[in-house]
C-alpha positions as CSV (number, residue, x, y, z in Angstrom):
1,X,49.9,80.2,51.5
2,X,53.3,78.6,53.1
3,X,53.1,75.8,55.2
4,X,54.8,76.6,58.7
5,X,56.5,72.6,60.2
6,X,56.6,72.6,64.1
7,X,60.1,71.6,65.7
8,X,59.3,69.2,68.0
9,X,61.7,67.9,70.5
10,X,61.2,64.6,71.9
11,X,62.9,63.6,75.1
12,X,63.5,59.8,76.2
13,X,61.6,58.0,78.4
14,X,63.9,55.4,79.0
15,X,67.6,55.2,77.8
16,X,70.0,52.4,77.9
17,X,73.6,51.7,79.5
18,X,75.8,53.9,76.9
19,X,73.4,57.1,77.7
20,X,73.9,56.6,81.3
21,X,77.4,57.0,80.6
22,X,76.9,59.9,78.9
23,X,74.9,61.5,81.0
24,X,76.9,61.1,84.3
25,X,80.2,61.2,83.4
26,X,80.8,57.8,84.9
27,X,82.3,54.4,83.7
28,X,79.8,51.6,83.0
29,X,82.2,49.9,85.9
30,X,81.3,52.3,88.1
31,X,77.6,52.8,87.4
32,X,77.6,49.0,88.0
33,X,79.4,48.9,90.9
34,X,77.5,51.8,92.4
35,X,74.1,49.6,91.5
36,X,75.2,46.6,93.9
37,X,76.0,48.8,96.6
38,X,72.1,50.0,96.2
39,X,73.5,53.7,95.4
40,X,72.6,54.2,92.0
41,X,68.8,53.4,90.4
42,X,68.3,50.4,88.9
43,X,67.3,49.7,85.8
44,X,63.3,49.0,84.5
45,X,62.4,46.4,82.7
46,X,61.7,47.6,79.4
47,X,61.2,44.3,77.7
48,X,62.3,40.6,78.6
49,X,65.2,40.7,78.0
50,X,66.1,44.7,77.8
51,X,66.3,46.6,81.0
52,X,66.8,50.8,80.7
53,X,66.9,53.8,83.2
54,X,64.4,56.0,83.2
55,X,66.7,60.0,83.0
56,X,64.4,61.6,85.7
57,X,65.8,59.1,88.1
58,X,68.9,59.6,87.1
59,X,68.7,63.3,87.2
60,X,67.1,62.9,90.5
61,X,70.3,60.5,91.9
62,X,72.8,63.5,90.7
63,X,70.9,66.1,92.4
64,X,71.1,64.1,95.6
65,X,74.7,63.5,95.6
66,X,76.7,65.6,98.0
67,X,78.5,68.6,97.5
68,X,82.4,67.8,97.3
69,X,85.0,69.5,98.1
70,X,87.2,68.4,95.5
71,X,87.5,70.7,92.3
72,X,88.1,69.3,88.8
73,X,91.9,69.3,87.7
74,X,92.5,72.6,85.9
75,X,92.5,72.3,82.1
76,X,95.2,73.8,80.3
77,X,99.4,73.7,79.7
78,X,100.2,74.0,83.4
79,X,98.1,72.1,86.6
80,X,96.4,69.9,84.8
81,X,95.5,66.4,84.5
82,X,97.7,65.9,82.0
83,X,100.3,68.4,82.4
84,X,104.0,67.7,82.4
85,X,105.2,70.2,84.4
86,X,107.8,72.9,83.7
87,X,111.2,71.6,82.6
């Protein structure tokens, strides 16, 4: 008989500063700035010296955020953020 192997997907507990970034979309500038206005979770201690975020917070901080009004820049030749225009 074969063996059958399990897939097992393992999700972080805590993550550090580049995966906060990833995650939100947002500059380590602004993530910082955010924190010292007390508008973004801080980070945990995970060690003396190391400090990560834990993603359900995170997760939790996004869902809280308001609902904006603003729509992203339209991707493409024409509208966009890095469109040119017609000449």
């Amino acid at each position: 008989m074969g063996k059958t192997q399990a897939i097992v997907s393992i999700e972080p507990i805590m993550v550090d500063m580049g995966a906060v970034v990833l995650l939100t979309g947002l500059s380590r500038s602004t993530i910082e700035s955010l924190i010292r206005k007390n508008d973004f979770p801080r980070p945990r201690a995970a060690s003396n010296r190391t400090s990560r975020w834990i993603p359900d917070e995170i997760k939790q901080w996004a869902a809280s955020r308001p609902i904006s009004d603003h729509l992203p820049p339209e991707n493409g030749a024409e509208g966009g953020r890095n469109s040119k225009g017609k000449s």
